[in-house]
PDB file of N, CA, C and O in Angstrom:
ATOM      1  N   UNK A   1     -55.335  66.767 -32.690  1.00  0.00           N
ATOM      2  CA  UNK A   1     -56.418  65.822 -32.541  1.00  0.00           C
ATOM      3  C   UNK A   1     -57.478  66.466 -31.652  1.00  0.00           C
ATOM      4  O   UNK A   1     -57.241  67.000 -30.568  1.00  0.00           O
ATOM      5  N   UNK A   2     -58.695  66.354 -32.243  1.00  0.00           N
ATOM      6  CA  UNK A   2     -59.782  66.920 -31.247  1.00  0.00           C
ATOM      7  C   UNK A   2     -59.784  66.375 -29.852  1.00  0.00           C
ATOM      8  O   UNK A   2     -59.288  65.299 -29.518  1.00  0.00           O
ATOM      9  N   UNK A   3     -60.395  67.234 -29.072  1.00  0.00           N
ATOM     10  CA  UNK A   3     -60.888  66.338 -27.957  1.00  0.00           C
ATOM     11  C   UNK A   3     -61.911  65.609 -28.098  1.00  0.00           C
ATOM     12  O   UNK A   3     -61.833  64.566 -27.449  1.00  0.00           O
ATOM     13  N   UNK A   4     -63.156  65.780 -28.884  1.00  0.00           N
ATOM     14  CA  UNK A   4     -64.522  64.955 -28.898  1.00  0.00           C
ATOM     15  C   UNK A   4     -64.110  63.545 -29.792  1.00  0.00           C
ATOM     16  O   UNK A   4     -64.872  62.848 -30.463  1.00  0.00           O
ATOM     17  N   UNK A   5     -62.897  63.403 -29.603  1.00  0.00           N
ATOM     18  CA  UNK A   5     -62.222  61.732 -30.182  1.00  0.00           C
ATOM     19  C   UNK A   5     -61.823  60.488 -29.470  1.00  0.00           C
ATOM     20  O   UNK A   5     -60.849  59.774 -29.710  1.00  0.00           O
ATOM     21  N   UNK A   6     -62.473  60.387 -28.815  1.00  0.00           N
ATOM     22  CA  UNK A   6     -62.193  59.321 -27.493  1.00  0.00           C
ATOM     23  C   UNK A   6     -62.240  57.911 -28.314  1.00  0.00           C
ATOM     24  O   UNK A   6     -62.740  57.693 -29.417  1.00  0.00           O
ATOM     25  N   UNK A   7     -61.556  57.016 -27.422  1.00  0.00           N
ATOM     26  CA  UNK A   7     -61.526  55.827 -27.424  1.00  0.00           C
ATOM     27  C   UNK A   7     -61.833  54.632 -26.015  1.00  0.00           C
ATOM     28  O   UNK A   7     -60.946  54.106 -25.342  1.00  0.00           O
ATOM     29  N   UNK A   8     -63.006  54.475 -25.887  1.00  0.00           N
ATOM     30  CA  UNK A   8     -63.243  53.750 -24.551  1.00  0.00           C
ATOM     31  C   UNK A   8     -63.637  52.232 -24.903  1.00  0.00           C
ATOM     32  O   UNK A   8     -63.450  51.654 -25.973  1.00  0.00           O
ATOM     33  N   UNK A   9     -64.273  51.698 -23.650  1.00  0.00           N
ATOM     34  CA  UNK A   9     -65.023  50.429 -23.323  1.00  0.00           C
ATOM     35  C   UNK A   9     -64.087  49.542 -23.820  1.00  0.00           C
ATOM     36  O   UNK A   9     -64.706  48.752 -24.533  1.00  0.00           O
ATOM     37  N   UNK A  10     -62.931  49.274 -23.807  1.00  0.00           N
ATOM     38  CA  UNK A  10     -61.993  48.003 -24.544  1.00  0.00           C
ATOM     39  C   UNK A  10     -62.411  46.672 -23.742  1.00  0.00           C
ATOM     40  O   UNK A  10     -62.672  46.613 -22.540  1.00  0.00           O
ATOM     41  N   UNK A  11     -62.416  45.561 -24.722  1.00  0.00           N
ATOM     42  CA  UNK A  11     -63.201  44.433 -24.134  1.00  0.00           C
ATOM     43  C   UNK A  11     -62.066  43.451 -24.651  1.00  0.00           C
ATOM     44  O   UNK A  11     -61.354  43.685 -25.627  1.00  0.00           O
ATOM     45  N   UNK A  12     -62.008  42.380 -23.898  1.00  0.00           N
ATOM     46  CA  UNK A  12     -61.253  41.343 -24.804  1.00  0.00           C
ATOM     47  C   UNK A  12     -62.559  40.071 -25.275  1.00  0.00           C
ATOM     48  O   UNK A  12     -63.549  39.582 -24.730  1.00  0.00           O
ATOM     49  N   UNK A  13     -61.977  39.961 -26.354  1.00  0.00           N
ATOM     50  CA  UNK A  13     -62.780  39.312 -27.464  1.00  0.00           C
ATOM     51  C   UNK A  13     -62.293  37.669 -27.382  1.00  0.00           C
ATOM     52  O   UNK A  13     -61.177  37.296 -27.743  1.00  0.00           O
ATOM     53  N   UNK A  14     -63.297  36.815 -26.863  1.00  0.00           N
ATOM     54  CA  UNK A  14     -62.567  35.389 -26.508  1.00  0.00           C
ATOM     55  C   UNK A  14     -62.542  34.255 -27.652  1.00  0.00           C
ATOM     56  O   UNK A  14     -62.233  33.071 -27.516  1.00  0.00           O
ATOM     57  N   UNK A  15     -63.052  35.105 -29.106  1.00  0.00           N
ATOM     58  CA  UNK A  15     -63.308  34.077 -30.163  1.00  0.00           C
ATOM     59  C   UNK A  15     -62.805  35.025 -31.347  1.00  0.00           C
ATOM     60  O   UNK A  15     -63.504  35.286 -32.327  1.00  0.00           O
ATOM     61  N   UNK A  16     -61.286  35.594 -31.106  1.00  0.00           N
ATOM     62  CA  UNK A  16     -60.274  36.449 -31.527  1.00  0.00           C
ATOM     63  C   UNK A  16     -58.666  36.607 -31.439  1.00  0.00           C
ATOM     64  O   UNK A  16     -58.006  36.044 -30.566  1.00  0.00           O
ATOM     65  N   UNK A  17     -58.325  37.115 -32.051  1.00  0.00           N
ATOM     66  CA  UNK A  17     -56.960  37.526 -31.623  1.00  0.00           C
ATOM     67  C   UNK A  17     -56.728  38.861 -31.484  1.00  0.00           C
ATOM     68  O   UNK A  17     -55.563  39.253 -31.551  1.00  0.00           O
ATOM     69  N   UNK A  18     -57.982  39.950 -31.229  1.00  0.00           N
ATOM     70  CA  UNK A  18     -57.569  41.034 -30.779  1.00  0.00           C
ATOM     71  C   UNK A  18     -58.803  41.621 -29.729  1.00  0.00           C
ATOM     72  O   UNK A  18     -59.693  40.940 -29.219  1.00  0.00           O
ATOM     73  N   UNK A  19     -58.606  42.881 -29.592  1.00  0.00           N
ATOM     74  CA  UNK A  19     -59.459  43.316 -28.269  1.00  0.00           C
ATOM     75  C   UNK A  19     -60.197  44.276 -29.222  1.00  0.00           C
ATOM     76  O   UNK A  19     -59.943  44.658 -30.365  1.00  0.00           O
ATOM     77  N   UNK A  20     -61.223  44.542 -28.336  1.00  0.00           N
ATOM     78  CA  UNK A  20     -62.623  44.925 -29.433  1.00  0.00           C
ATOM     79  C   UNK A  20     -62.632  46.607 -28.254  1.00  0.00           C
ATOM     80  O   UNK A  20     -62.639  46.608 -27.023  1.00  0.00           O
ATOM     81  N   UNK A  21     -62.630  47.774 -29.136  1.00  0.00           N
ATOM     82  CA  UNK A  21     -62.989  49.187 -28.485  1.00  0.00           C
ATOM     83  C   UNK A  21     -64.142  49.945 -28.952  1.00  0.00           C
ATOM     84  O   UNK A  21     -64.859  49.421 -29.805  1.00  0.00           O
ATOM     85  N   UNK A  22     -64.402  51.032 -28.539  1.00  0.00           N
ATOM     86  CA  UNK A  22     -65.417  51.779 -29.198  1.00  0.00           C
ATOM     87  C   UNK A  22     -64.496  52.865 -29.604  1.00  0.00           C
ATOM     88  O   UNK A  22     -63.371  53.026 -29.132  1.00  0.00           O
ATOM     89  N   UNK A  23     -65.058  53.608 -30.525  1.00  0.00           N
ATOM     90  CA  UNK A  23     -64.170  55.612 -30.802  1.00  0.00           C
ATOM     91  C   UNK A  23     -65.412  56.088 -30.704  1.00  0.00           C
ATOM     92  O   UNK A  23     -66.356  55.581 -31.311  1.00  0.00           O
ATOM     93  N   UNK A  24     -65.527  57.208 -29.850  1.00  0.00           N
ATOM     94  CA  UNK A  24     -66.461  58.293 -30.134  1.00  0.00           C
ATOM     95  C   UNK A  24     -66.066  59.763 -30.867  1.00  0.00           C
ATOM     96  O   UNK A  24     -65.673  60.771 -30.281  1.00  0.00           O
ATOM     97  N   UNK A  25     -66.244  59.627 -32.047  1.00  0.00           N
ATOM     98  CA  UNK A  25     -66.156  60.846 -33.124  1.00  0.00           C
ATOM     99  C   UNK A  25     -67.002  61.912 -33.479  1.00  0.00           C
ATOM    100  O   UNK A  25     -67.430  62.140 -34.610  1.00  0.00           O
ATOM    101  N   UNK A  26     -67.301  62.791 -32.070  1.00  0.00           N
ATOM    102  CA  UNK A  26     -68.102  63.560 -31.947  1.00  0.00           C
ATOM    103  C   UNK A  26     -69.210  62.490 -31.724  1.00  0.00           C
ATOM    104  O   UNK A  26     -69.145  61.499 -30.996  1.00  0.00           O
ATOM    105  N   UNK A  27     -70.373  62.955 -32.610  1.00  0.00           N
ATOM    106  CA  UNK A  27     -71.433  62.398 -31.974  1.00  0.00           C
ATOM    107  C   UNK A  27     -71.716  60.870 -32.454  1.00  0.00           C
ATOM    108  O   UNK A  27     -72.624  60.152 -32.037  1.00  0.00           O
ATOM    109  N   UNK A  28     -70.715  60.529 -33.446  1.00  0.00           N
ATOM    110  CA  UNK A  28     -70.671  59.021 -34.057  1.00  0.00           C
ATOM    111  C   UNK A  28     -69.756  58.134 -32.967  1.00  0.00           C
ATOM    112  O   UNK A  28     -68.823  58.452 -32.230  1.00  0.00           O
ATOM    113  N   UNK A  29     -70.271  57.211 -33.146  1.00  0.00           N
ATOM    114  CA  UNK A  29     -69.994  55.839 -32.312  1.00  0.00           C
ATOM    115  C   UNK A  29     -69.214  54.717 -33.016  1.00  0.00           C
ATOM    116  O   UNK A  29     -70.079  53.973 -33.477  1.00  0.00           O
ATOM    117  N   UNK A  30     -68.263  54.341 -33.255  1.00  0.00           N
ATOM    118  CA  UNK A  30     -67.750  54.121 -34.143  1.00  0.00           C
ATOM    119  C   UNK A  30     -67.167  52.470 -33.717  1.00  0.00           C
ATOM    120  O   UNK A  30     -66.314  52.880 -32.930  1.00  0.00           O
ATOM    121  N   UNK A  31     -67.021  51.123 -33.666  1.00  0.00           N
ATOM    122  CA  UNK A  31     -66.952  50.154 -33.377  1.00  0.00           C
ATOM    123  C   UNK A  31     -65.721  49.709 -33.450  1.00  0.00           C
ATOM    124  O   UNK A  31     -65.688  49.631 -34.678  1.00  0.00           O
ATOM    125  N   UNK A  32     -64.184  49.184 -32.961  1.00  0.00           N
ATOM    126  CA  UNK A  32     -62.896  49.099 -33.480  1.00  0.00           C
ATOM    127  C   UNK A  32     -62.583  47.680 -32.565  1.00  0.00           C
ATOM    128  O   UNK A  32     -63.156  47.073 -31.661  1.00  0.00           O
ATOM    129  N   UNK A  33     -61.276  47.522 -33.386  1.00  0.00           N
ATOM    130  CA  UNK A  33     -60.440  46.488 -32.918  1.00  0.00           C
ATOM    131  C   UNK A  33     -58.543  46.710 -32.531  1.00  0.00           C
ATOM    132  O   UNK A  33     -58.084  47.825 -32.779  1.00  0.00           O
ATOM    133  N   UNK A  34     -58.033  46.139 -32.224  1.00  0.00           N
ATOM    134  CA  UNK A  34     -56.432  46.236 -32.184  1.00  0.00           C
ATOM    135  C   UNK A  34     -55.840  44.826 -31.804  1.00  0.00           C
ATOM    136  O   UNK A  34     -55.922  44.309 -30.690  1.00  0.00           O
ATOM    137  N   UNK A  35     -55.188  44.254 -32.995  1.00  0.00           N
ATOM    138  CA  UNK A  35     -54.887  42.870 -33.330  1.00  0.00           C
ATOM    139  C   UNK A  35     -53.960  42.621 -31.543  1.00  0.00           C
ATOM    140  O   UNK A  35     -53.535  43.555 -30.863  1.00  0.00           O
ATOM    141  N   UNK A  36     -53.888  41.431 -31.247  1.00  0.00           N
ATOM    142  CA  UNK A  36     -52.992  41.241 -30.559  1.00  0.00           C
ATOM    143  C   UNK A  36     -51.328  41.847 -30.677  1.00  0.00           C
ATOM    144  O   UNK A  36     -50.617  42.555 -29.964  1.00  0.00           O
ATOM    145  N   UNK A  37     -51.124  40.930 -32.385  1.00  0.00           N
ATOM    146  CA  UNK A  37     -50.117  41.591 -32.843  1.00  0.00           C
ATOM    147  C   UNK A  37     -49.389  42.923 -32.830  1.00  0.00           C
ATOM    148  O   UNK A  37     -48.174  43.115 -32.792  1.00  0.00           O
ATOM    149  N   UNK A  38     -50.408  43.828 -32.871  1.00  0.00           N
ATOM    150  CA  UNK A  38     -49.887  44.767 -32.664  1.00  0.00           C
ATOM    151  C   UNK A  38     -49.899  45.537 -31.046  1.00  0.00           C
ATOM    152  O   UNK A  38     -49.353  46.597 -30.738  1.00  0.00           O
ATOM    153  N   UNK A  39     -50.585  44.757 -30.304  1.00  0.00           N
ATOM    154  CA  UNK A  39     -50.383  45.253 -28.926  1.00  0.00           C
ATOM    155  C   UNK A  39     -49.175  44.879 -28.461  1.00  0.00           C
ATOM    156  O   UNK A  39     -48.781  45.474 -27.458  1.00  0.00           O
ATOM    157  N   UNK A  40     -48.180  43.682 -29.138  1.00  0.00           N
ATOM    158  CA  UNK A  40     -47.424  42.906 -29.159  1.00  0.00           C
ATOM    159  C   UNK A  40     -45.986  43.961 -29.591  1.00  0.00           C
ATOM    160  O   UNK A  40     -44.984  44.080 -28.885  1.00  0.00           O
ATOM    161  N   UNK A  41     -46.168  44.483 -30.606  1.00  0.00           N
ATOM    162  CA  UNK A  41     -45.451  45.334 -31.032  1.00  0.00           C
ATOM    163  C   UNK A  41     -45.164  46.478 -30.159  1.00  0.00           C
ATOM    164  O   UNK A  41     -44.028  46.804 -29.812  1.00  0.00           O
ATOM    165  N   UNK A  42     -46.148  47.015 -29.854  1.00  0.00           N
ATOM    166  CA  UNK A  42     -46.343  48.593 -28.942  1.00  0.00           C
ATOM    167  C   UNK A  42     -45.892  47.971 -26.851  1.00  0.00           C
ATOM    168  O   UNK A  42     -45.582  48.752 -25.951  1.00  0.00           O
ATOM    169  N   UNK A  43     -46.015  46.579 -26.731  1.00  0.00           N
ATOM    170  CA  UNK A  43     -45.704  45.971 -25.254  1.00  0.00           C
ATOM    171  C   UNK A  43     -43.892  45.543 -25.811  1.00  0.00           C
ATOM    172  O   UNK A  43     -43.325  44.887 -24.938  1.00  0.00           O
ATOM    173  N   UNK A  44     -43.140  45.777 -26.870  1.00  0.00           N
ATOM    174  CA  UNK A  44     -42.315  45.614 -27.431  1.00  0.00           C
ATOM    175  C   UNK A  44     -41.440  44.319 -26.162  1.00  0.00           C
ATOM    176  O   UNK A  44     -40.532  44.607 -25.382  1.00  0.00           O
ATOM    177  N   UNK A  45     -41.966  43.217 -26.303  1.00  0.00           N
ATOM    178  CA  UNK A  45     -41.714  41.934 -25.523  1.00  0.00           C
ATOM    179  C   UNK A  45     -41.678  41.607 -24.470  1.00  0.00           C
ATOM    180  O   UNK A  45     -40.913  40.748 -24.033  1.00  0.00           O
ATOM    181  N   UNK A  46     -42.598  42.297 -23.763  1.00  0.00           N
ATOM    182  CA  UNK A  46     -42.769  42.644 -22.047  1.00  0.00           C
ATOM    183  C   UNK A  46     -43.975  41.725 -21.577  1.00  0.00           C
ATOM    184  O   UNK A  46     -44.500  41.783 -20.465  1.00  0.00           O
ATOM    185  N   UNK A  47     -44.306  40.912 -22.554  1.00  0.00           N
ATOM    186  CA  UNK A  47     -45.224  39.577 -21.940  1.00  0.00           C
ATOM    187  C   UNK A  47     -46.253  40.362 -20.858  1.00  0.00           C
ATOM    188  O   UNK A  47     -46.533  39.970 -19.725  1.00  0.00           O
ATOM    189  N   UNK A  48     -46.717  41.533 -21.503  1.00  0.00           N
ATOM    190  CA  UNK A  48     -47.688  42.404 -20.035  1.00  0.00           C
ATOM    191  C   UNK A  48     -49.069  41.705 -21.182  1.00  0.00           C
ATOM    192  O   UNK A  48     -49.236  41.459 -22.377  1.00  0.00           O
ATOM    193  N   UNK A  49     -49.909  41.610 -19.720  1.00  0.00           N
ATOM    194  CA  UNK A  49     -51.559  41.631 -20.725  1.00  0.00           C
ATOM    195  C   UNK A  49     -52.394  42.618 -21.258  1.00  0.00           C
ATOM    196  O   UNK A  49     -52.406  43.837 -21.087  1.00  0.00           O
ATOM    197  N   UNK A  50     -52.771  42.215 -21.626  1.00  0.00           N
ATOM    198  CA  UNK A  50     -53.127  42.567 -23.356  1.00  0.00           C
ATOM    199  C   UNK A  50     -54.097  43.597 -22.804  1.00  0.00           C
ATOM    200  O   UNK A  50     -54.115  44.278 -23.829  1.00  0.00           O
ATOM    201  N   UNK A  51     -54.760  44.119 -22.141  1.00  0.00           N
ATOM    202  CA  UNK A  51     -55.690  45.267 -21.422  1.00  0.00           C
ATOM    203  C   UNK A  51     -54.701  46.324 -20.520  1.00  0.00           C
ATOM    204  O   UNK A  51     -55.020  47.440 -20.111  1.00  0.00           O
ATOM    205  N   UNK A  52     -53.740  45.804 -20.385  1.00  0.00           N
ATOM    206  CA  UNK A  52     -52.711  46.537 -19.493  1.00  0.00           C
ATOM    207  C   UNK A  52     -51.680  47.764 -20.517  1.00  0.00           C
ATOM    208  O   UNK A  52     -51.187  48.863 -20.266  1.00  0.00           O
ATOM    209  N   UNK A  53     -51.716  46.736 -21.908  1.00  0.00           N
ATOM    210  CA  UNK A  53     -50.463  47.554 -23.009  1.00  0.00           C
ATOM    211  C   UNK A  53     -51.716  48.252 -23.525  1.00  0.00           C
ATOM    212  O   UNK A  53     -51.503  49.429 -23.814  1.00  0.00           O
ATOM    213  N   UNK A  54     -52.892  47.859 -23.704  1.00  0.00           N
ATOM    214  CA  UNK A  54     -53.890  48.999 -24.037  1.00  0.00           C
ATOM    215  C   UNK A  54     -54.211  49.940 -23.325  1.00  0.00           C
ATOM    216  O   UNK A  54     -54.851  50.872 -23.813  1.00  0.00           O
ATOM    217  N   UNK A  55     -53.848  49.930 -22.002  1.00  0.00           N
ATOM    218  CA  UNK A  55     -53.927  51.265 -20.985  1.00  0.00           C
ATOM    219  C   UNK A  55     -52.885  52.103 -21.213  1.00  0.00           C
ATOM    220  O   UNK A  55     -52.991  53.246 -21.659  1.00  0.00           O
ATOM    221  N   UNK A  56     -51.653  51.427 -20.845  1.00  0.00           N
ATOM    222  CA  UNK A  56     -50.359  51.878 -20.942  1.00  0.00           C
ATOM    223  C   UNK A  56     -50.000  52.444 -22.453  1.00  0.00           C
ATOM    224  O   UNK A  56     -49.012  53.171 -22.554  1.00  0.00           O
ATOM    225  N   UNK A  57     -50.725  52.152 -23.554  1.00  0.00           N
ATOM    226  CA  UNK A  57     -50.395  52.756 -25.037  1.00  0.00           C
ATOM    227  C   UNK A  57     -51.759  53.549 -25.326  1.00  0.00           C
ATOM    228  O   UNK A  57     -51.838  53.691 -26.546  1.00  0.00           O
ATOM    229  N   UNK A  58     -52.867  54.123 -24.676  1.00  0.00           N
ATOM    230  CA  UNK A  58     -53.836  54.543 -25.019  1.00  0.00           C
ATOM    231  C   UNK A  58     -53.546  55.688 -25.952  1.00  0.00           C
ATOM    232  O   UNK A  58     -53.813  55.781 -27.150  1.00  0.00           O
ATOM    233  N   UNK A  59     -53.001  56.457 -25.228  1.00  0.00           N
ATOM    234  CA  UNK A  59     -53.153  57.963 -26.810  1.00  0.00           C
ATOM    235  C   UNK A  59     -52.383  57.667 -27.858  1.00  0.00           C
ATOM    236  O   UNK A  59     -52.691  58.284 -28.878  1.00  0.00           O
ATOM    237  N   UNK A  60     -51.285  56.767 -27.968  1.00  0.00           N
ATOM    238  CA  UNK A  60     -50.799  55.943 -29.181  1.00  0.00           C
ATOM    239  C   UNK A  60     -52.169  55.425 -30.025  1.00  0.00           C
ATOM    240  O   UNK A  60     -52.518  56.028 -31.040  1.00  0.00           O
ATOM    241  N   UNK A  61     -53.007  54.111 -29.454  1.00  0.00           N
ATOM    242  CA  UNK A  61     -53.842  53.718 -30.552  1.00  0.00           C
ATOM    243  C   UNK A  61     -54.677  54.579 -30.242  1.00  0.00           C
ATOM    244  O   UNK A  61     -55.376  54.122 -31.147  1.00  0.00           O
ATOM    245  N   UNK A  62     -55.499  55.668 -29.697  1.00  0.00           N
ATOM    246  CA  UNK A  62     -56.122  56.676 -29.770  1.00  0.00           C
ATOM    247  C   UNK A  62     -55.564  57.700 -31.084  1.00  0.00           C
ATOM    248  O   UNK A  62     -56.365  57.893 -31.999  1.00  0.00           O
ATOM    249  N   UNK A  63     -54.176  58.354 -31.162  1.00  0.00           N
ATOM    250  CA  UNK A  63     -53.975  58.200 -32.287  1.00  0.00           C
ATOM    251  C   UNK A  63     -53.791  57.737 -33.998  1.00  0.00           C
ATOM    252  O   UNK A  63     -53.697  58.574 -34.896  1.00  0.00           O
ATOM    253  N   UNK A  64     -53.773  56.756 -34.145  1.00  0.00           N
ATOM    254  CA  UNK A  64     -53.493  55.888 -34.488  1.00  0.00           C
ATOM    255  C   UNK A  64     -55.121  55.547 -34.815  1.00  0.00           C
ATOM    256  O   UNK A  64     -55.391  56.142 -35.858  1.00  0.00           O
ATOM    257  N   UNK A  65     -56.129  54.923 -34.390  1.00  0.00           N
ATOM    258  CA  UNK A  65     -57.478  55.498 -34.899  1.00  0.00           C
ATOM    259  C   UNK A  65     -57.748  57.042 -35.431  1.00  0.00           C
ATOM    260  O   UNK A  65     -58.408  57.297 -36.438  1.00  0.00           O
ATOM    261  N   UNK A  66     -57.425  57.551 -34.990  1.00  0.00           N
ATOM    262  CA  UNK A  66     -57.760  59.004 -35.118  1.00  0.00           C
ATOM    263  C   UNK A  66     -57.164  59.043 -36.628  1.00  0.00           C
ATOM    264  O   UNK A  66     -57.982  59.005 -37.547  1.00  0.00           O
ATOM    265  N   UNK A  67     -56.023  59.104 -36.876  1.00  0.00           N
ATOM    266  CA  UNK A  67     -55.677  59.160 -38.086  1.00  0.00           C
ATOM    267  C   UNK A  67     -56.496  58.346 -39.434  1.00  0.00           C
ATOM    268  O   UNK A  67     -56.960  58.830 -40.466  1.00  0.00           O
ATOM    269  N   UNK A  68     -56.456  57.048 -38.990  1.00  0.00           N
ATOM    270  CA  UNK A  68     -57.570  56.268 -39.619  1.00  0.00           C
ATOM    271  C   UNK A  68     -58.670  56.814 -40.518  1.00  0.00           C
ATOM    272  O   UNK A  68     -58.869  57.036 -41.712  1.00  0.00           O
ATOM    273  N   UNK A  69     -59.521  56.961 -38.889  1.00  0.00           N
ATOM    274  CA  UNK A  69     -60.528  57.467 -39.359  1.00  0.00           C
ATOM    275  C   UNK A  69     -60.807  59.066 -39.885  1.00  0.00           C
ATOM    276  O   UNK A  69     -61.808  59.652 -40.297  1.00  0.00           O
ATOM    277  N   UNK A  70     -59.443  59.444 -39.660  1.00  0.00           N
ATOM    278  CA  UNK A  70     -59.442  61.518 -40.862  1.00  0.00           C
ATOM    279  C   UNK A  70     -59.293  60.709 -42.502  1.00  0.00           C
ATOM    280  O   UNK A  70     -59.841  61.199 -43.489  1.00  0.00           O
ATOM    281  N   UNK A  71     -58.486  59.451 -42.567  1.00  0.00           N
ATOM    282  CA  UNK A  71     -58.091  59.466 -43.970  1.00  0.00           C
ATOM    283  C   UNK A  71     -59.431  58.826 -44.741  1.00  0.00           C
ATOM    284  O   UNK A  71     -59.698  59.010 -45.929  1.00  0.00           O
ATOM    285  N   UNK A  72     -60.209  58.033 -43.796  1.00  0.00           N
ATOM    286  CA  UNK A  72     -61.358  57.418 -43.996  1.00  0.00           C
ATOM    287  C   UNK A  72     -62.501  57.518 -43.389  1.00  0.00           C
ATOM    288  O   UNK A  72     -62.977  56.638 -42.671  1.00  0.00           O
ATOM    289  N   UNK A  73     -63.204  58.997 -43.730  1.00  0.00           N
ATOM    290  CA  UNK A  73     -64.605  59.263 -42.902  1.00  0.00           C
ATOM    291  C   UNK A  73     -65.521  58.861 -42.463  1.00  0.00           C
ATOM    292  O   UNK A  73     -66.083  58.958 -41.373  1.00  0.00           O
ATOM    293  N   UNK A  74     -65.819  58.032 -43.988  1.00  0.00           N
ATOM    294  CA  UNK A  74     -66.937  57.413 -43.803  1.00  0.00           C
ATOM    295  C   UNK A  74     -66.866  55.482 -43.806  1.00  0.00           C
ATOM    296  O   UNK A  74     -67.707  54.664 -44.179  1.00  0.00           O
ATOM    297  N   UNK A  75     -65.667  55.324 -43.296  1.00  0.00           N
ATOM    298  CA  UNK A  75     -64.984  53.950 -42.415  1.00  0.00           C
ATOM    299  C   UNK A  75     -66.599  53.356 -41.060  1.00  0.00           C
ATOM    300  O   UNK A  75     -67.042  54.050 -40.144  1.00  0.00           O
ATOM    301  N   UNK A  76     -66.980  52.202 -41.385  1.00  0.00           N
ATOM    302  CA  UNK A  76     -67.883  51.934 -40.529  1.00  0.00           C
ATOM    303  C   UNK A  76     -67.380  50.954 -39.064  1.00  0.00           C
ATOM    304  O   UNK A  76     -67.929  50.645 -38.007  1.00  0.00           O
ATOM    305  N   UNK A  77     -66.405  50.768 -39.525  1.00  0.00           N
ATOM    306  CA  UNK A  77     -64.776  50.446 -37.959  1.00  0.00           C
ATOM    307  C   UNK A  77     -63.259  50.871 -38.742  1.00  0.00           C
ATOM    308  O   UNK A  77     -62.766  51.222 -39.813  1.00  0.00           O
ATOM    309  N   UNK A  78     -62.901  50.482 -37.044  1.00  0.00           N
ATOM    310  CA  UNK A  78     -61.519  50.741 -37.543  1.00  0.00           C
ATOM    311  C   UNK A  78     -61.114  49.479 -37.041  1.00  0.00           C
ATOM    312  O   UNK A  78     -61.788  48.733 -36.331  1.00  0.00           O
ATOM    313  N   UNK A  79     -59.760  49.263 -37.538  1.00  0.00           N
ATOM    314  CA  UNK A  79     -58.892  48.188 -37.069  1.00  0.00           C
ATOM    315  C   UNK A  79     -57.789  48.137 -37.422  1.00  0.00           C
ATOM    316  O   UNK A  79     -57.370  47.788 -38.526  1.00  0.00           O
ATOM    317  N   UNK A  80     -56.984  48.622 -36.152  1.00  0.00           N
ATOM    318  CA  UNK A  80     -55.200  48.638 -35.894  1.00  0.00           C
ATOM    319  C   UNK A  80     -54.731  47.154 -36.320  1.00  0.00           C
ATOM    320  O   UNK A  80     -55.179  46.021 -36.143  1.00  0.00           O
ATOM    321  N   UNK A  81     -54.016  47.511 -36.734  1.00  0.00           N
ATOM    322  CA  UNK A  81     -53.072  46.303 -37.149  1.00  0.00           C
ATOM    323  C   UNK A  81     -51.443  46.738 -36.658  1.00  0.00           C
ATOM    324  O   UNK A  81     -51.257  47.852 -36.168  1.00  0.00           O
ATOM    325  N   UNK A  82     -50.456  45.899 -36.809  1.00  0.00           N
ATOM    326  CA  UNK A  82     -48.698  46.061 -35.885  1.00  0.00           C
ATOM    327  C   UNK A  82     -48.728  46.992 -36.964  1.00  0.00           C
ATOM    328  O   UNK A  82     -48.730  48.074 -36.377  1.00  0.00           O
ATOM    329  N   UNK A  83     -48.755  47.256 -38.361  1.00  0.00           N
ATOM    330  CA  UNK A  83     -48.424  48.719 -39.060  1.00  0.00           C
ATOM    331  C   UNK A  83     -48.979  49.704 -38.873  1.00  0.00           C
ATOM    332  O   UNK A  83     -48.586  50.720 -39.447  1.00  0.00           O
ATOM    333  N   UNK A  84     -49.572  49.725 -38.407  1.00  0.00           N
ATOM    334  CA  UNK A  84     -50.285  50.812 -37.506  1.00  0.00           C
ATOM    335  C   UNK A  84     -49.462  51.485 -36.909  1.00  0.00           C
ATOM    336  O   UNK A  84     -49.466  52.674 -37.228  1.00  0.00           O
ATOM    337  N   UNK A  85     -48.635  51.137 -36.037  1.00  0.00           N
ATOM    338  CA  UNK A  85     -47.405  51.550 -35.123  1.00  0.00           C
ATOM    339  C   UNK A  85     -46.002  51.242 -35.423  1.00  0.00           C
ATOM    340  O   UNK A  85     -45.112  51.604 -34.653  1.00  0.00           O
TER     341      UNK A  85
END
């Protein structure tokens, strides 16, 4: 995985069920999500909050986008879902 593949700014989304990120793909900016559900999956029943299992799992859904977006270039977001992981 490159390095110019980041995943920052995670926000929680209050009219949602998941948390809203950015990917930076080189010089594209790329807009994403990651369902609760599947933060749910990856916190595997540890009732931790939902910004905390996104710290604690970062190069997981950093992966996990990354792949995404190689199989789908020209993808205008991404969005993890629990099969994801």
């Amino acid at each position: 995985m490159e390095d110019s593949f980041e995943i920052f700014d995670v926000r929680t989304v209050e009219t949602g069920d998941y948390l809203s990120f950015t990917v930076k793909d080189g010089s594209d900016e790329i807009p994403a999500t990651i369902s609760r559900t599947a933060l749910a999956v990856l916190d595997q029943g540890g009732n931790h909050d939902a910004g905390a299992v996104f710290e604690a799992h970062k190069e997981r859904i950093r992966k996990a986008a990354y792949e995404m977006r190689r199989r789908n270039p020209g993808v205008s977001s991404i969005r993890l879902g629990s099969s994801n992981f």
